[in-house]
N, C-alpha and C positions, 0 to 999 in steps of 0.2 A: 504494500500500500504506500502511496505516494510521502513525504514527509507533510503534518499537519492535516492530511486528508483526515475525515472520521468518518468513523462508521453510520449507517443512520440507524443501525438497533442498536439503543443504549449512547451513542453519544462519542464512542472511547474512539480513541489515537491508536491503542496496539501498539505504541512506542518503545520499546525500554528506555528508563531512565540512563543515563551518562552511571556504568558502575562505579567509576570511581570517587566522583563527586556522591554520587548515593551514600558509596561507603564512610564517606569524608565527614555527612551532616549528621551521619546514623553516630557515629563516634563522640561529637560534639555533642549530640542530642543524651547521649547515655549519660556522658557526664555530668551534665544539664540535671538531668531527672535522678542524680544519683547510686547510679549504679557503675559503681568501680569494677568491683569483680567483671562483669560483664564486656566492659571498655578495655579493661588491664589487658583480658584475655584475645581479643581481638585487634590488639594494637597490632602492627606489622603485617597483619595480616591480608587479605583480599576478597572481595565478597562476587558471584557469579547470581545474576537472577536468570531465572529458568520458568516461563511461560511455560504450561504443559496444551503446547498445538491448542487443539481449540476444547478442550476438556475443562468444562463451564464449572466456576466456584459453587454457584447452588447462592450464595451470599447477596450477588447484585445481575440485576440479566444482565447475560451476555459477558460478565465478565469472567477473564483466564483464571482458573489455578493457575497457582505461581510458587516457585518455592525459593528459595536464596541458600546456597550454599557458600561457606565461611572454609577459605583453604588457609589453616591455621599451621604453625611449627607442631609434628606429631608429637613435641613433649607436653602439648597444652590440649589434649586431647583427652586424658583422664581428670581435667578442672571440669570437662561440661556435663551437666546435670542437667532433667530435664526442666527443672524452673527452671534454667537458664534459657533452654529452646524454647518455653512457652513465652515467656518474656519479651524473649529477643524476636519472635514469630509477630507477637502485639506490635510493638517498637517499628518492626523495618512494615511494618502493614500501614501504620499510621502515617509513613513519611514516605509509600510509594503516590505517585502524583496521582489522585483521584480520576484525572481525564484519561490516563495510562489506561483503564480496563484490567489491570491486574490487581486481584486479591493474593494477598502472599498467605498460604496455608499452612507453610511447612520451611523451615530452615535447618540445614544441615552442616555438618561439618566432615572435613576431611582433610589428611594430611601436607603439606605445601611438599611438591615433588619436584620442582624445579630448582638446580642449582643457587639460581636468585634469591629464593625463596627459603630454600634451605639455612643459607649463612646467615649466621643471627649476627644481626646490627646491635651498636652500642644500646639504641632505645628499646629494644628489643631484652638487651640484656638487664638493663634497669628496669623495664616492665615485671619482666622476669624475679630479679632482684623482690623488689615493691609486693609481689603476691606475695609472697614465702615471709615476709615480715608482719609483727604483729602489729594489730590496730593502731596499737600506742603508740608505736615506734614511727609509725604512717604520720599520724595526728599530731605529732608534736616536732618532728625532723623531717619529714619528707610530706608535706599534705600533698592533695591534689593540685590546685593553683600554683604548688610552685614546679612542679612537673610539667604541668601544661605549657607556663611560659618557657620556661627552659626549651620545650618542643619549637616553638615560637623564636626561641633566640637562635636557635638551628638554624632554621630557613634567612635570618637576618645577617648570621654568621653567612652562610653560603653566598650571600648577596655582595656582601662585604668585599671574601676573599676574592671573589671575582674582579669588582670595583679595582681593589688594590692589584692584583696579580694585572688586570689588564693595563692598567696606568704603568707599571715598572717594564711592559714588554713594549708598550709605546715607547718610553723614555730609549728603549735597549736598543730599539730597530733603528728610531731616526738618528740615535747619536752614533750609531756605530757604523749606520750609510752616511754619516756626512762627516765624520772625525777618525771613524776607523777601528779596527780592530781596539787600541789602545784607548780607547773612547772615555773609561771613566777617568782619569788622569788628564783627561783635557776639560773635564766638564769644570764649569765656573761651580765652587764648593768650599762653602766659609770653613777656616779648619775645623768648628764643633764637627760638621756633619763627616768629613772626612778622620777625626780621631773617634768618633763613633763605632764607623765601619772598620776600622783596623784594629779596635778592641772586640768587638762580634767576633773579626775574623780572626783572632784570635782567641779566645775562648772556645772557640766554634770546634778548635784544631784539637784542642785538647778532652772535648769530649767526644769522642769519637762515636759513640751511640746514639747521637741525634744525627738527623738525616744531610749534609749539607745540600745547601743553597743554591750552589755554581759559583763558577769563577767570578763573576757580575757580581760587584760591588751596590748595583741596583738593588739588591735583594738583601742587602742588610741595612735598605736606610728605612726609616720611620715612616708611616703615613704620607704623614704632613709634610717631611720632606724632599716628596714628591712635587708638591707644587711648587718649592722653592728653587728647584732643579728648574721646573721650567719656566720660572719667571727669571731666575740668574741667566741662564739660559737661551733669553726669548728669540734670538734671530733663528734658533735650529728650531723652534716649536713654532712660529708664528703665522706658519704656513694652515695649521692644520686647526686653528681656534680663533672664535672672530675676533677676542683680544684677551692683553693677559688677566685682566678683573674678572671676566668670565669664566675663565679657566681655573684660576685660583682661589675663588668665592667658592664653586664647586667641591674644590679640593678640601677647603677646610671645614666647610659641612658635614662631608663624608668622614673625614678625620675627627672632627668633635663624638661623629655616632659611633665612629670604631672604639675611639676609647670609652665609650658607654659600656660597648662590648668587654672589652679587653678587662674592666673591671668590673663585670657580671652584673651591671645594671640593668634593670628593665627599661626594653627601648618602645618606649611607646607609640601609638599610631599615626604622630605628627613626624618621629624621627624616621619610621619607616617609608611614611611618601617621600619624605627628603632623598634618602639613601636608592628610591625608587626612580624617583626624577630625575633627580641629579644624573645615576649614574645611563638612563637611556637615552639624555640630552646627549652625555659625552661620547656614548656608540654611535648616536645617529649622525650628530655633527663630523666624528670621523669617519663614517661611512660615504658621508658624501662627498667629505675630500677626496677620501681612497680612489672612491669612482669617476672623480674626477681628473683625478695620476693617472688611472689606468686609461682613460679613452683620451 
């Protein structure tokens, strides 16, 4: 059936909902209405909804049986009981889209088979962690809200190291196509930022169990030092941003949210459009320089 078209018995779409945004609201919603157990248990996990062909619930005309199967870590397989299935059967019923045509009946579990799915992630392993601990221990050291955000600082982290990591392969590419192999060593750099880097890179040497960096001196300077690079800098950057205030207002936006980060502060929803905007001004502004180098 076409996208949007409906049925005229009964009204429904025959749609399936987006599973993974499904599973996304179903998560949020559980902890909403309080049920940890239930959320703990299906964090990492993935959920599959299964319309059964045209096999009528009996509940509302014309609409499917439906069931939702939950492919979970097979160590979380003896946590589920059937108040949990009956629960969780209500739950994912209440939050499939009423115009969808599908009554969910029945939800299942089974084990996550794919190597993806297999390796347990860090959150994964704190979920893990969090059941096996007692209530107390939950409620006074680790409650829910500060789990949740932590989940939340993940995705801001990610955003972050990106931000950062893309700005230091900028700085890498243009200085070392217009100055040369020896590139850091010609860059304009007050000595703090340069006795910085040579204390990192040394310390660095001596722990040998941390992962090095590379030879790029780029990679041991600070955020914020970034932008100072290329405002000292400006004749090798000024091709690529409409001017230096715009580029370095940027820079230290993103630098004030990182060290929110960096000292475990919660970054709130005004710091995340900052970190959001900012950093797709800076991809799209170089994309259409890029585009314009290349033709």
């Amino acid at each position: 059936m076409p996208t949007g078209e409906c049925m005229v018995s009964g009204g429904f779409t025959y749609e399936k909902p987006d599973e993974n945004a499904f599973f996304s609201i179903l998560l949020k919603y559980l902890r909403a209405e309080g049920e940890e157990k239930i959320a703990d248990l299906l964090a990492g996990a993935r959920c599959v909804i299964n319309p059964a062909g045209f096999s009528f619930s009996r509940k509302r005309w014309n609409a499917i049986w439906t069931s939702v199967r939950f492919y979970v870590p097979i160590e979380r397989l003896s946590l589920v009981n059937d108040e949990m299935k009956k629960k969780l059967r209500s739950y994912c019923d209440k939050l499939m889209p009423a115009e969808a045509g599908y009554d969910v009946m029945k939800v299942e579990f089974a084990p996550s088979i794919s190597d993806d799915e297999a390796r347990e992630s860090l959150v994964e392993s704190l979920d893990q962690t969090t059941a096996a601990l007692s209530q107390e221990v939950i409620s006074q050291l680790l409650p829910a809200d500060v789990r949740e955000r932590g989940k939340e600082m993940a995705e801001v982290y990610l955003y972050l190291y990106c931000v950062e990591n893309s700005l230091r392969l900028l700085i890498e590419k243009v200085a070392a196509e217009k100055l040369g192999e020896d590139f850091f060593s010609k860059l304009q750099l007050n000595k703090g930022i340069r006795e910085n880097v040579a204390s990192r890179k040394e310390e660095e040497s001596k722990n040998r169990w941390l992962r090095v960096r590379g030879d790029s001196g780029i990679f041991y300077l600070d955020f914020d030092d970034l932008g100072t690079i290329i405002q000292n800098n400006w004749a090798l950057f000024s091709e690529y941003f409409p001017d230096q205030n715009w580029i370095v207002t940027k820079v230290k936006e993103l630098a004030d949210c990182r060290n929110l980060v960096a000292h475990n502060s919660y970054v709130q929803s005004h710091e995340k459009d900052v970190i959001r905007t900012n950093y797709v001004s800076i991809l799209r502004q170089l994309d259409n320089v890029m585009k314009k180098k290349e033709n």
